[in-house]
PDB file of N, CA, C, O and CB in Angstrom:
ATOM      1  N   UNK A   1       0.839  -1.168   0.000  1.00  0.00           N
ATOM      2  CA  UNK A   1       0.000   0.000   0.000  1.00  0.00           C
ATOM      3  C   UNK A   1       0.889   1.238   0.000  1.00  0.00           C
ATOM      4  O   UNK A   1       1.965   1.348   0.587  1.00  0.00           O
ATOM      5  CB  UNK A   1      -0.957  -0.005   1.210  1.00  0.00           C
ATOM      6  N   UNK A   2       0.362   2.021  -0.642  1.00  0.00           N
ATOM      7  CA  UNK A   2       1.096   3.178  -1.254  1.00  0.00           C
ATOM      8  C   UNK A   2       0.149   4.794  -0.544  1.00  0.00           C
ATOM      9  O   UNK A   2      -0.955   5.287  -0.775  1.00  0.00           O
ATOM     10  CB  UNK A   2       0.969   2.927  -3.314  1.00  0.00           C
ATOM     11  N   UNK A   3       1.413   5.192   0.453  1.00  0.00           N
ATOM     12  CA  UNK A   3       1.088   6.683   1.061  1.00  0.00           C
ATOM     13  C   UNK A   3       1.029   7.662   0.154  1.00  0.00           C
ATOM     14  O   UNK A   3       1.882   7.417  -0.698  1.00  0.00           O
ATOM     15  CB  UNK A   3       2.070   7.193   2.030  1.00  0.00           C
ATOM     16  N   UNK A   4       0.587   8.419  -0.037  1.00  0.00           N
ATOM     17  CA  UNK A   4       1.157  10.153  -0.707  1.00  0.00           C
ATOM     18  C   UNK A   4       1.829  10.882   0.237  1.00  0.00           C
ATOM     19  O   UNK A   4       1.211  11.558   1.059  1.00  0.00           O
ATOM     20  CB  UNK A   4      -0.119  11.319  -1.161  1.00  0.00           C
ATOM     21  N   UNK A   5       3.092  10.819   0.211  1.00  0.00           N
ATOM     22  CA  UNK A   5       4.299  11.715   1.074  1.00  0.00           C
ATOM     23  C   UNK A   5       3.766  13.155   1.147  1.00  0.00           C
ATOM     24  O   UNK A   5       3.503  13.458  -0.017  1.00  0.00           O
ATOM     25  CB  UNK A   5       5.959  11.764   0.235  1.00  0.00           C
ATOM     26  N   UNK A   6       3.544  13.963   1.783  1.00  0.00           N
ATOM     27  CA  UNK A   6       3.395  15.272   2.015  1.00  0.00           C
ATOM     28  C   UNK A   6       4.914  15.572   3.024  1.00  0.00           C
ATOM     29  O   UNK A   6       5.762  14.770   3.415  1.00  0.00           O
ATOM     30  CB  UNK A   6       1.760  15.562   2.786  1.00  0.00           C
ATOM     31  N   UNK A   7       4.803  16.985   3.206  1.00  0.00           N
ATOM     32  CA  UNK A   7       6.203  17.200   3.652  1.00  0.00           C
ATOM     33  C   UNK A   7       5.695  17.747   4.821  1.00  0.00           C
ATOM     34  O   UNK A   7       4.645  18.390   4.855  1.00  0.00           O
ATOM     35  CB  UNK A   7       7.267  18.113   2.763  1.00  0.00           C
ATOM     36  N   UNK A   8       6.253  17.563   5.581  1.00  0.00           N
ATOM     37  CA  UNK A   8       5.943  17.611   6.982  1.00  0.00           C
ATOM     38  C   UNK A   8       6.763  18.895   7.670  1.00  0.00           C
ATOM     39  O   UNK A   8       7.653  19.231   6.888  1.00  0.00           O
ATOM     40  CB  UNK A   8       6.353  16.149   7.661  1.00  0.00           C
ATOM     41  N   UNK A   9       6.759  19.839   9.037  1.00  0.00           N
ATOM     42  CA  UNK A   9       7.321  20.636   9.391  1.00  0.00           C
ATOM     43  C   UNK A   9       8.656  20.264   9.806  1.00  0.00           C
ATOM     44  O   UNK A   9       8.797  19.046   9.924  1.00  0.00           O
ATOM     45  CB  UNK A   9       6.649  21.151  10.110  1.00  0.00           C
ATOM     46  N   UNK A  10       9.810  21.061  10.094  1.00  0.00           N
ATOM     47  CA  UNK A  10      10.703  20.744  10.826  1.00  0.00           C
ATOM     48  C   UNK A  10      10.504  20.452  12.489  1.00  0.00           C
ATOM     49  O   UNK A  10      11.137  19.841  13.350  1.00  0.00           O
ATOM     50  CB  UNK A  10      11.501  21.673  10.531  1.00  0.00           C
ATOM     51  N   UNK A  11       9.895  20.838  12.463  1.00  0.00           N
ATOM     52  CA  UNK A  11       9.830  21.308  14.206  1.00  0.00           C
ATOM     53  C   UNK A  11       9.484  19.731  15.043  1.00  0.00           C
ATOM     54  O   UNK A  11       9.446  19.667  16.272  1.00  0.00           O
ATOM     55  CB  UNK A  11       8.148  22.746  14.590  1.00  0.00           C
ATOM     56  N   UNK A  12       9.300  18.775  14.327  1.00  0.00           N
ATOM     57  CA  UNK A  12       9.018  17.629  14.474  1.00  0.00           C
ATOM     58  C   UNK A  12      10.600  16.796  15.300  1.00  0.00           C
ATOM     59  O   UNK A  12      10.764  15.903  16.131  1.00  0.00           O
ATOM     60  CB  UNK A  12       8.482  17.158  12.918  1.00  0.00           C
ATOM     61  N   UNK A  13      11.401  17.601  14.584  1.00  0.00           N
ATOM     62  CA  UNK A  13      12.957  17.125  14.850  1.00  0.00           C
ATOM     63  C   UNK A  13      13.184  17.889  16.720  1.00  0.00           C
ATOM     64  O   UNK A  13      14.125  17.699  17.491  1.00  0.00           O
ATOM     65  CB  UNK A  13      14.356  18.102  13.235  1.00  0.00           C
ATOM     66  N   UNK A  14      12.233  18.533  16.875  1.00  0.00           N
ATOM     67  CA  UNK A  14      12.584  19.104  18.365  1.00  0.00           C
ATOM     68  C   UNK A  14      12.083  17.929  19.425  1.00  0.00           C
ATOM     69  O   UNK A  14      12.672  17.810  20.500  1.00  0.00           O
ATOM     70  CB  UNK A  14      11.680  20.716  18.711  1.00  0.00           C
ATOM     71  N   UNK A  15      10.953  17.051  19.071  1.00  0.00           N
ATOM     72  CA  UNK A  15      10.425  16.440  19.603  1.00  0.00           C
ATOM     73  C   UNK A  15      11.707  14.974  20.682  1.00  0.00           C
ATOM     74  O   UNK A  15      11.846  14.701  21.875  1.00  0.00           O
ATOM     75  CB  UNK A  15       9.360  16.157  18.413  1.00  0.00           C
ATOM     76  N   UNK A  16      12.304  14.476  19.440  1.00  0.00           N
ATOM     77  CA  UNK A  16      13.714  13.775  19.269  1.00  0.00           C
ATOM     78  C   UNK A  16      14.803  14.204  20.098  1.00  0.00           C
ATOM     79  O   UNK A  16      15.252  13.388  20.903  1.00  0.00           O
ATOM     80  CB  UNK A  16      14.223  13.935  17.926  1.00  0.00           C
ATOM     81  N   UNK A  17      15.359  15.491  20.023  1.00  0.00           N
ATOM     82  CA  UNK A  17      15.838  16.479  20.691  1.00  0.00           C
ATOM     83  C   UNK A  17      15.410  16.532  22.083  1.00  0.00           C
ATOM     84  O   UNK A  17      16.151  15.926  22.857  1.00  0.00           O
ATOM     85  CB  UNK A  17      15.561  17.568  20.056  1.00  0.00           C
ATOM     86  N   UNK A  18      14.326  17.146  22.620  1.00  0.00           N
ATOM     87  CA  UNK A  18      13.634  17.113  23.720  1.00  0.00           C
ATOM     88  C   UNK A  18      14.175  15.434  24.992  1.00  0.00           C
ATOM     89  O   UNK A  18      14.853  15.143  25.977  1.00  0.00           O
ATOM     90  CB  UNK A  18      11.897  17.143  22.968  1.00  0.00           C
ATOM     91  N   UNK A  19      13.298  14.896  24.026  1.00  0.00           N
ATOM     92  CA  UNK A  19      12.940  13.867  24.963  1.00  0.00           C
ATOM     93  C   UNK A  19      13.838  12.218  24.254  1.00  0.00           C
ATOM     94  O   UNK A  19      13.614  11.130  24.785  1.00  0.00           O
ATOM     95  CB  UNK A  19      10.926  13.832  24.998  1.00  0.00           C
ATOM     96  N   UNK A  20      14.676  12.340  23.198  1.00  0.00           N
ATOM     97  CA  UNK A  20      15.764  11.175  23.154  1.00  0.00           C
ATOM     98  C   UNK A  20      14.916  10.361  22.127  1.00  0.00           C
ATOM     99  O   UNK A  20      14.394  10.742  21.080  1.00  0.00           O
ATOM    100  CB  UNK A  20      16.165  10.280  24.776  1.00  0.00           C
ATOM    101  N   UNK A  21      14.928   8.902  22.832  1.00  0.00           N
ATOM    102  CA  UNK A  21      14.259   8.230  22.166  1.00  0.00           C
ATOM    103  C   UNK A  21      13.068   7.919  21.952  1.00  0.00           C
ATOM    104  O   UNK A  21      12.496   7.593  20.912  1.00  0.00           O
ATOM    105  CB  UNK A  21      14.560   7.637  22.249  1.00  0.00           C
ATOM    106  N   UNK A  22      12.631   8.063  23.244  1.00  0.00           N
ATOM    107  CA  UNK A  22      11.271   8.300  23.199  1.00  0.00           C
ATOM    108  C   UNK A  22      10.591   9.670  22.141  1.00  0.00           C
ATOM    109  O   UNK A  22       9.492   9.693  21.585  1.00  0.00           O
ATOM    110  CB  UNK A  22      10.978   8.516  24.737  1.00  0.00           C
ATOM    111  N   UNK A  23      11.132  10.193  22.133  1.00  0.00           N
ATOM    112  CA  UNK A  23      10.690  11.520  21.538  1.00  0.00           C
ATOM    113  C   UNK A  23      10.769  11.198  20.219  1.00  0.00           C
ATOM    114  O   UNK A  23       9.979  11.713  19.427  1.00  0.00           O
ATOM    115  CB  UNK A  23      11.527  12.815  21.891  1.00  0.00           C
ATOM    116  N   UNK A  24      11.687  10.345  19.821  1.00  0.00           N
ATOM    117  CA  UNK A  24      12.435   9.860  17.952  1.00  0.00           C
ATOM    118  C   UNK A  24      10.923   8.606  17.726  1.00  0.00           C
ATOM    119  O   UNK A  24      10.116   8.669  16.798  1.00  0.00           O
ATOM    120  CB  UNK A  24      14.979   8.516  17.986  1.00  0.00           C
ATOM    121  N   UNK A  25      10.912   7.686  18.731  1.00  0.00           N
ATOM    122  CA  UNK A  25      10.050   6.679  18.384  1.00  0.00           C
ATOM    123  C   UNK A  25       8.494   7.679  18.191  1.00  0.00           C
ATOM    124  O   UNK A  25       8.233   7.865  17.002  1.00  0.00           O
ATOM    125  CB  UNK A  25      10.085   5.347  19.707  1.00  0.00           C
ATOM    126  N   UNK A  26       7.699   8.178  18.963  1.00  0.00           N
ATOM    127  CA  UNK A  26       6.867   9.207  18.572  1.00  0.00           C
ATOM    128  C   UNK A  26       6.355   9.633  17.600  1.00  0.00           C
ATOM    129  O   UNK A  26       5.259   9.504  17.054  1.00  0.00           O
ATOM    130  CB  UNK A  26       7.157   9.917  18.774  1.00  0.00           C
ATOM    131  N   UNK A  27       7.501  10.310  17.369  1.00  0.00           N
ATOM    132  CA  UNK A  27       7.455  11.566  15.897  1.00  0.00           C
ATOM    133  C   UNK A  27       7.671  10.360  14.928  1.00  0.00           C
ATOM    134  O   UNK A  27       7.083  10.607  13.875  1.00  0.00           O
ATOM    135  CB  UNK A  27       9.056  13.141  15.712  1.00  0.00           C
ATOM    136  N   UNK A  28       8.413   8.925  14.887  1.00  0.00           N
ATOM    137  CA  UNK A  28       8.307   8.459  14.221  1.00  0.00           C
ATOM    138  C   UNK A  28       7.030   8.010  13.265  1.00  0.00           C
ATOM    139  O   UNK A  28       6.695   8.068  12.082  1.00  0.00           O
ATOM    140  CB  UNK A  28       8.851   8.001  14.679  1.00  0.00           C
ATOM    141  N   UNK A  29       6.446   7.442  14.755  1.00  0.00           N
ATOM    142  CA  UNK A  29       5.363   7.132  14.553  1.00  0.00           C
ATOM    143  C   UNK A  29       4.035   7.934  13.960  1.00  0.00           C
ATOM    144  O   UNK A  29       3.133   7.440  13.284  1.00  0.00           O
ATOM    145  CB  UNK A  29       5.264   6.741  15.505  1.00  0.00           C
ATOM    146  N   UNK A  30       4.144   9.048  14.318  1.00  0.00           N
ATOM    147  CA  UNK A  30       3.396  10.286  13.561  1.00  0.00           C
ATOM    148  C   UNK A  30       3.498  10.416  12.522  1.00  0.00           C
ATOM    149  O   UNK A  30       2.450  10.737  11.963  1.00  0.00           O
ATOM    150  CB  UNK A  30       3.608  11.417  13.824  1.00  0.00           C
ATOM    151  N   UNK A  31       4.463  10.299  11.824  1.00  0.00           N
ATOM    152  CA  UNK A  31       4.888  11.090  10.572  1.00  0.00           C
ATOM    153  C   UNK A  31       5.634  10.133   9.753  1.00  0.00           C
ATOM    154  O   UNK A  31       6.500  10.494   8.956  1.00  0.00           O
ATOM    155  CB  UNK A  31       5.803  12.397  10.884  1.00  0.00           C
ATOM    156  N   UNK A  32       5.288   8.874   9.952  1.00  0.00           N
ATOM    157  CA  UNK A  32       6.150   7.710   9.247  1.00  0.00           C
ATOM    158  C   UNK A  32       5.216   7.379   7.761  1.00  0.00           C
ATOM    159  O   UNK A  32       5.857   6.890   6.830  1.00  0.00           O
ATOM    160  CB  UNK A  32       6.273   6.097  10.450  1.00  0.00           C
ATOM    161  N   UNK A  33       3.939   7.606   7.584  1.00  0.00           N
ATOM    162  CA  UNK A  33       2.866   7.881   6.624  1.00  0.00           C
ATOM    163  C   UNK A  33       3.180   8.791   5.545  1.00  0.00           C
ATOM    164  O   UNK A  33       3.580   8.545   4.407  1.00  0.00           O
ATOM    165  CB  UNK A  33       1.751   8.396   7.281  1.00  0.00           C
ATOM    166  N   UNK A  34       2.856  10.181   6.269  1.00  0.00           N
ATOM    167  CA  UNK A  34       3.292  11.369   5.587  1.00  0.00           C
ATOM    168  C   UNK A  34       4.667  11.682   4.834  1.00  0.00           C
ATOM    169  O   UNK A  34       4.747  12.064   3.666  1.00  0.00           O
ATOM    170  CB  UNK A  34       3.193  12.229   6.478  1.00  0.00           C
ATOM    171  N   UNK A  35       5.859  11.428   5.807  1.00  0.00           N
ATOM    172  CA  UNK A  35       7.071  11.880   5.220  1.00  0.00           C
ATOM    173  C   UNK A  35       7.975  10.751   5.638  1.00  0.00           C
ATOM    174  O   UNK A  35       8.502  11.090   6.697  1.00  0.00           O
ATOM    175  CB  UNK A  35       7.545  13.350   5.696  1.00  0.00           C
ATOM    176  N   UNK A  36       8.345   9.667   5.301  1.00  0.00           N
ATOM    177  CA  UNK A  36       9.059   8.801   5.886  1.00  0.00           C
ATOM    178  C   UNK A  36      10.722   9.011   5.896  1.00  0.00           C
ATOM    179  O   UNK A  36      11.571   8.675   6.722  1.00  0.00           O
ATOM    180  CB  UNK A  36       8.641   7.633   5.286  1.00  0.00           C
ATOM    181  N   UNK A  37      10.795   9.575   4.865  1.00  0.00           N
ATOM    182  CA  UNK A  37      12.544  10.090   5.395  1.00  0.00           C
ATOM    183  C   UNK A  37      12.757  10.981   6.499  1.00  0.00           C
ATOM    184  O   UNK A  37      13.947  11.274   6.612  1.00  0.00           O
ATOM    185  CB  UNK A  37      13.366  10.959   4.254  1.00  0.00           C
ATOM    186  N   UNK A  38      11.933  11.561   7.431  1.00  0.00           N
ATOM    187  CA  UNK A  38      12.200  12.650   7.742  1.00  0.00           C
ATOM    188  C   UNK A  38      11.569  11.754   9.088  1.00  0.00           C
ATOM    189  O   UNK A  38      12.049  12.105  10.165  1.00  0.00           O
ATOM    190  CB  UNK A  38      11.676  14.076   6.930  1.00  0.00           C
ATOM    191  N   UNK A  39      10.609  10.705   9.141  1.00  0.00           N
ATOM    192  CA  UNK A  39      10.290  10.542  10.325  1.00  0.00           C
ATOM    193  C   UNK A  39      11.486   9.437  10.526  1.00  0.00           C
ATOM    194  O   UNK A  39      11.641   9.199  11.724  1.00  0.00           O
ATOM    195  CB  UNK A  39       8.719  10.183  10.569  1.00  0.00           C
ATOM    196  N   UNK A  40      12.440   8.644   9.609  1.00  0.00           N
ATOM    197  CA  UNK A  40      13.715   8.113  10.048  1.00  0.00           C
ATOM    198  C   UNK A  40      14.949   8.784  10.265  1.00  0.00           C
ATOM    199  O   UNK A  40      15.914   8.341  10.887  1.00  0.00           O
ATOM    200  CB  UNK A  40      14.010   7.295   9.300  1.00  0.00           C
ATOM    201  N   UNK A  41      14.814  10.188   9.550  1.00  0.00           N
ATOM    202  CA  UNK A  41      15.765  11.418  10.447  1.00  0.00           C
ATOM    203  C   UNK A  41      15.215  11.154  12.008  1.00  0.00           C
ATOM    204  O   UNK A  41      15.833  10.511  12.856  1.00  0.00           O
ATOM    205  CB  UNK A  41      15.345  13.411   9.865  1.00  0.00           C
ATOM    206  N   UNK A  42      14.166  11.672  12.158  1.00  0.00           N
ATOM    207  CA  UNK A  42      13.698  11.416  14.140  1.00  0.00           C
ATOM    208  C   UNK A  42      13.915  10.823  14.310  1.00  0.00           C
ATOM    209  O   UNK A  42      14.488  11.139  15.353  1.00  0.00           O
ATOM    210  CB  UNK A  42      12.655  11.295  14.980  1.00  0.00           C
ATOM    211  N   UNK A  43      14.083   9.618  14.207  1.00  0.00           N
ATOM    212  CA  UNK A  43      14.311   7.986  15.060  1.00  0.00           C
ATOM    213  C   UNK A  43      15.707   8.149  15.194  1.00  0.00           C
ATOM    214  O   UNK A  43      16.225   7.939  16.290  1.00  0.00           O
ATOM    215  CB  UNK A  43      13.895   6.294  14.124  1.00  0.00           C
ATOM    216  N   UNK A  44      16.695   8.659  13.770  1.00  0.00           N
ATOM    217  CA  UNK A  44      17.796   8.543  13.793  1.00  0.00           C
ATOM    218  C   UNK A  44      18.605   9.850  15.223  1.00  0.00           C
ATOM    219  O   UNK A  44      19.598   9.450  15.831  1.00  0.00           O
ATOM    220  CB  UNK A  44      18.096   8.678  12.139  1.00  0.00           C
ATOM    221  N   UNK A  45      18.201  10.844  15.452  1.00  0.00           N
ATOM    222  CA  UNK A  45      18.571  12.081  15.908  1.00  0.00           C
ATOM    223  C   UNK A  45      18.074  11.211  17.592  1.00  0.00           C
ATOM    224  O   UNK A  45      18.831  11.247  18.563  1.00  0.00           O
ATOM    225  CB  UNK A  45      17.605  13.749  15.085  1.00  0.00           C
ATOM    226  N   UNK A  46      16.651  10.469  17.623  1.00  0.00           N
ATOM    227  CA  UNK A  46      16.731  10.484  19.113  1.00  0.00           C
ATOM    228  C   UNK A  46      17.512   9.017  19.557  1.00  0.00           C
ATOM    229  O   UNK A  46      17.345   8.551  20.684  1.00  0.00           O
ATOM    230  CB  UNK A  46      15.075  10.629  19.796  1.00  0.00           C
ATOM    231  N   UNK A  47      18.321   8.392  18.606  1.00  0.00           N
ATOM    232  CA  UNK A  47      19.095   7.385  19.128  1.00  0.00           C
ATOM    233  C   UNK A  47      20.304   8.329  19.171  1.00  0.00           C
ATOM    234  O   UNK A  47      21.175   7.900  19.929  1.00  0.00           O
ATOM    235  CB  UNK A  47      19.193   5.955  18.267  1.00  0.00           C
ATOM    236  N   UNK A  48      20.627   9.567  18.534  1.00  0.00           N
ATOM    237  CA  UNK A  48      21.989   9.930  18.784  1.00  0.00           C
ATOM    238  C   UNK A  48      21.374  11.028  20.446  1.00  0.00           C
ATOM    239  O   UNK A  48      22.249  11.306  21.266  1.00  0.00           O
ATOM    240  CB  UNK A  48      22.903  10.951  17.027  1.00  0.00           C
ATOM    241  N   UNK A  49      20.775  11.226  20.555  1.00  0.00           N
ATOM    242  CA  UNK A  49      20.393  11.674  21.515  1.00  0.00           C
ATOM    243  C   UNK A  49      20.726  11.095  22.762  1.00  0.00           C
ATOM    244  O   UNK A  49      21.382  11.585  23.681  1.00  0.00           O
ATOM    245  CB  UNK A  49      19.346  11.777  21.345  1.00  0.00           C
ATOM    246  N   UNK A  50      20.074   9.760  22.651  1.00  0.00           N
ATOM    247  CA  UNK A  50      20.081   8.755  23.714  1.00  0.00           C
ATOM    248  C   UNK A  50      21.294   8.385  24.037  1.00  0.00           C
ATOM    249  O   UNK A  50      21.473   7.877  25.144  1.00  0.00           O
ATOM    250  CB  UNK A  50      19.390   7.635  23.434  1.00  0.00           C
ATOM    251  N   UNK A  51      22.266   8.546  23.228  1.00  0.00           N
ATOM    252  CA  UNK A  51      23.624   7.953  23.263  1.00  0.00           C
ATOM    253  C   UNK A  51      24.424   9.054  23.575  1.00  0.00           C
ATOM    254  O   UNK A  51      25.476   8.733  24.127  1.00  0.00           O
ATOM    255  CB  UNK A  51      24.093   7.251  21.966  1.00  0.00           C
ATOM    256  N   UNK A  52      24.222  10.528  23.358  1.00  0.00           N
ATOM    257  CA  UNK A  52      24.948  11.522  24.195  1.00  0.00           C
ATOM    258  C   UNK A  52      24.408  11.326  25.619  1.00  0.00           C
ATOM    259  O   UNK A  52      25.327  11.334  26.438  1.00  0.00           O
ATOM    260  CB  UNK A  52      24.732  13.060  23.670  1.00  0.00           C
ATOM    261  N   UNK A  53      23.511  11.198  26.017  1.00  0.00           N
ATOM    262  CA  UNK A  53      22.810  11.086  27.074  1.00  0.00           C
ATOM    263  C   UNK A  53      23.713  10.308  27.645  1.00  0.00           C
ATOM    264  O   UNK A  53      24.423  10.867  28.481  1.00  0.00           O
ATOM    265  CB  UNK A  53      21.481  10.654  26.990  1.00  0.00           C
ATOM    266  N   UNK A  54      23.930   8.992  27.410  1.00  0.00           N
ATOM    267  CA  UNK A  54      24.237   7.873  28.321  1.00  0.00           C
ATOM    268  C   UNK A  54      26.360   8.341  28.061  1.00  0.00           C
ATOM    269  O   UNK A  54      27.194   7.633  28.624  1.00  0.00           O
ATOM    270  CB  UNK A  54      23.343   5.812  27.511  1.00  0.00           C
ATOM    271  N   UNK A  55      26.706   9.312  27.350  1.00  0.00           N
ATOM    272  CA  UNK A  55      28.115   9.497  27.763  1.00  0.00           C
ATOM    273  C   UNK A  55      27.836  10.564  28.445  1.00  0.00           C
ATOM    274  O   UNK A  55      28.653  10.329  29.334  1.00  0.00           O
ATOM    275  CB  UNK A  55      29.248   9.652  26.723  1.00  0.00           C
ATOM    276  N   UNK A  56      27.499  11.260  28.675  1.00  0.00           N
ATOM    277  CA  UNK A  56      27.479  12.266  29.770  1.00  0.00           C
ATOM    278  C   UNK A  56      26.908  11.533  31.186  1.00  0.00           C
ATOM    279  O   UNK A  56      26.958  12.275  32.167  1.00  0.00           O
ATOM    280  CB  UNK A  56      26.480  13.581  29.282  1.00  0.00           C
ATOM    281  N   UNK A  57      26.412  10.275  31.403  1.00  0.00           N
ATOM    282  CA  UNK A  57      25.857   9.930  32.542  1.00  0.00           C
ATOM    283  C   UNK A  57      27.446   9.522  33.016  1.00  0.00           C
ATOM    284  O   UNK A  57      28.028  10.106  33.930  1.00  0.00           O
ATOM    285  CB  UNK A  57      24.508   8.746  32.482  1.00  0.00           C
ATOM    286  N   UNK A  58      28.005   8.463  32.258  1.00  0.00           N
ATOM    287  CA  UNK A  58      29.428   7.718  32.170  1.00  0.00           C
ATOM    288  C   UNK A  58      30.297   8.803  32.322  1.00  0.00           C
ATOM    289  O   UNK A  58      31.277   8.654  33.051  1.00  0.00           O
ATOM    290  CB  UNK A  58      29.777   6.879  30.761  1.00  0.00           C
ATOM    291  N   UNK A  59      30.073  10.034  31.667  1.00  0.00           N
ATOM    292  CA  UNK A  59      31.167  10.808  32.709  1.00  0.00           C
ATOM    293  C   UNK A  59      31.041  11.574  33.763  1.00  0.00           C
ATOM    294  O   UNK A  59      31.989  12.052  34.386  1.00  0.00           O
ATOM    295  CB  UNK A  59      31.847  11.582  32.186  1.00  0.00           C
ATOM    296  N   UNK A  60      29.844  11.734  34.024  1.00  0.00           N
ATOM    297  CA  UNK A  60      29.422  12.405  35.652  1.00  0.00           C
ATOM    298  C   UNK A  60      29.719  11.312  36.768  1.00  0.00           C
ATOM    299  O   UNK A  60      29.698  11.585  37.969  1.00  0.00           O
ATOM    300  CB  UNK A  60      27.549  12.820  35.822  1.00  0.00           C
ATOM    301  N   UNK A  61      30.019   9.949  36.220  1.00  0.00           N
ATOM    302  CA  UNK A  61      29.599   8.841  37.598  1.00  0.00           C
ATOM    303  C   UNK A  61      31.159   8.856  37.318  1.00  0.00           C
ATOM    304  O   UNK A  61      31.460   7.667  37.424  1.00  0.00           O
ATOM    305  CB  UNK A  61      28.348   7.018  37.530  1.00  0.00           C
ATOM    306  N   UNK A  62      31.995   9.365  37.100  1.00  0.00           N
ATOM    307  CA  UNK A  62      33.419   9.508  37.237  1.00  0.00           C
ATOM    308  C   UNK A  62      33.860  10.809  38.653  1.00  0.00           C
ATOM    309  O   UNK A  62      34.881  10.767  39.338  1.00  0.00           O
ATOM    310  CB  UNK A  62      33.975  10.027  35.506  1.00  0.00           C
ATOM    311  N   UNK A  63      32.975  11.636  38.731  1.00  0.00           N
ATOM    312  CA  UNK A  63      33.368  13.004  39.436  1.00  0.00           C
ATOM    313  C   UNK A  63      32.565  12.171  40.619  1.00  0.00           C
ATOM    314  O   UNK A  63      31.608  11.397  40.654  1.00  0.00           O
ATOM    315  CB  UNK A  63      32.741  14.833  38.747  1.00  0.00           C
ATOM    316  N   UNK A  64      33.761  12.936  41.858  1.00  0.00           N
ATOM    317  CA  UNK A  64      32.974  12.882  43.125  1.00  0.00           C
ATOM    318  C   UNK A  64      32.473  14.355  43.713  1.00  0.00           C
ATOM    319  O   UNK A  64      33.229  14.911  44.508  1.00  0.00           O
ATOM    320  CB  UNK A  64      33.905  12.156  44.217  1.00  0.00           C
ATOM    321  N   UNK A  65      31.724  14.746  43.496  1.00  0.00           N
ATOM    322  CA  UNK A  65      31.047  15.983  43.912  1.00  0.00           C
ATOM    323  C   UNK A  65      31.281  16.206  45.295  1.00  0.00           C
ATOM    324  O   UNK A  65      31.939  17.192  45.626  1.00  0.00           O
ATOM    325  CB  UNK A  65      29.594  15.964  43.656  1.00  0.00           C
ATOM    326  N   UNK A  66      30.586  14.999  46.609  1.00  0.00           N
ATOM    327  CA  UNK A  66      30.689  14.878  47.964  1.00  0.00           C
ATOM    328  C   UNK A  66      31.846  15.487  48.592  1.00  0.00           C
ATOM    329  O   UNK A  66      31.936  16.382  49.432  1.00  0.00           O
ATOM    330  CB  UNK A  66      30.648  13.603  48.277  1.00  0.00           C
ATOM    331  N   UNK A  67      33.140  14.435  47.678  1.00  0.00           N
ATOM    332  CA  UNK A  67      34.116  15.076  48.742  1.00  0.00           C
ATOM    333  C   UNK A  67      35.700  16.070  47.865  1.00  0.00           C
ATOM    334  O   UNK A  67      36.900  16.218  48.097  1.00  0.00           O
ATOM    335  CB  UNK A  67      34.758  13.423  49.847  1.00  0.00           C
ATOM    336  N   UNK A  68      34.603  16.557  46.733  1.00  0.00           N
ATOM    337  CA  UNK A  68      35.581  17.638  46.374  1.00  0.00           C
ATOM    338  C   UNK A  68      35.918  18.941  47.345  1.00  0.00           C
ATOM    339  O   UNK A  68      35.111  19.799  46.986  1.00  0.00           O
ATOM    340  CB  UNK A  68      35.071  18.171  45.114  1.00  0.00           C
ATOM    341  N   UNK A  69      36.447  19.290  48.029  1.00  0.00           N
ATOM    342  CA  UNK A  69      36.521  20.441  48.663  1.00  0.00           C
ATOM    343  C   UNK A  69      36.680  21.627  48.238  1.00  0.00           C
ATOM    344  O   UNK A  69      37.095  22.495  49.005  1.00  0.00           O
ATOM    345  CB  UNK A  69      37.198  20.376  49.308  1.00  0.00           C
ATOM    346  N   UNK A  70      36.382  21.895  46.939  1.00  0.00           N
ATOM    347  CA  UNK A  70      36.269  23.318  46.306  1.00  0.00           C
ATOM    348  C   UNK A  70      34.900  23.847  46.608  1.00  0.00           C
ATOM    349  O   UNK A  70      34.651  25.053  46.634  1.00  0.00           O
ATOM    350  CB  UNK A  70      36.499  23.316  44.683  1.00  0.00           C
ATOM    351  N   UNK A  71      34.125  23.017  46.807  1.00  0.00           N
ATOM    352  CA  UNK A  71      32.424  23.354  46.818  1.00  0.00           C
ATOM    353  C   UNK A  71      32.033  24.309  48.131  1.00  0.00           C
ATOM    354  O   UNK A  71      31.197  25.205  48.255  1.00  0.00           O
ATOM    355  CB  UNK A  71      31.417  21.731  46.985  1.00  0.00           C
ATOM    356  N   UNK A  72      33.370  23.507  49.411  1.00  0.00           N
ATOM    357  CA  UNK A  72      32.611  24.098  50.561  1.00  0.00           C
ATOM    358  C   UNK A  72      31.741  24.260  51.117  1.00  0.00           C
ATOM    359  O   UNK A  72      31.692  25.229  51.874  1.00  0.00           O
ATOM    360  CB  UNK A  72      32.566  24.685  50.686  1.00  0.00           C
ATOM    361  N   UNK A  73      30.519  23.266  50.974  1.00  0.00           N
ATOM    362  CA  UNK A  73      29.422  22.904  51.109  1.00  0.00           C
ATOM    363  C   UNK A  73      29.377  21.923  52.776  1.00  0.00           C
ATOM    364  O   UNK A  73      30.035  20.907  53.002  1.00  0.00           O
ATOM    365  CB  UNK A  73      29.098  22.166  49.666  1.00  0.00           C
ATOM    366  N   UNK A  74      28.639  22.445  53.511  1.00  0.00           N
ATOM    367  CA  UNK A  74      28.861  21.321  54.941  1.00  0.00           C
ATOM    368  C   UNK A  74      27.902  20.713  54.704  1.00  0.00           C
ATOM    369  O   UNK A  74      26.801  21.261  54.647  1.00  0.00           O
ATOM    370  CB  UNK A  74      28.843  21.780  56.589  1.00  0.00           C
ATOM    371  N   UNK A  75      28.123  19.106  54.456  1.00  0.00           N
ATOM    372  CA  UNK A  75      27.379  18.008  54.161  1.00  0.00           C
ATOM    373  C   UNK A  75      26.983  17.659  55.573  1.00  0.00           C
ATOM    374  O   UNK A  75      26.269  16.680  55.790  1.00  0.00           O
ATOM    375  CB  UNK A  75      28.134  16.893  53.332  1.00  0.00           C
TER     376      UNK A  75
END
């Protein structure tokens, strides 16, 4: 079965952005009818999303915040 592609907004790509993968699977799903290259741009943007996500977790669980003593914070 055969869609008629219409072109869809950009702003769809914020969705991806926003919220990762969840946000990519979504918009996928929305707009996978209408514009299908553009709803596998989203899928594609909220797996790169998801994956900055999870190196920035991998390098925060490297820092010890608690007992840096620059903070000066009385725990």
């Amino acid at each position: 079965m055969s869609y008629p592609q219409k072109s869809r907004k950009n702003t769809w790509l914020l969705l991806p952005i926003l919220f990762g993968m969840i946000g990519g699977i979504i918009a996928y799903i929305v707009i996978r009818k209408d514009d299908p290259r553009k709803a596998k741009n989203c899928l594609y943007v909220g797996i790169i999303m998801m994956g900055i996500g999870i190196i920035l977790n991998i390098m925060l669980l490297g820092t010890n915040v608690m007992l840096n003593p620059g903070f000066n914070v009385n725990v």
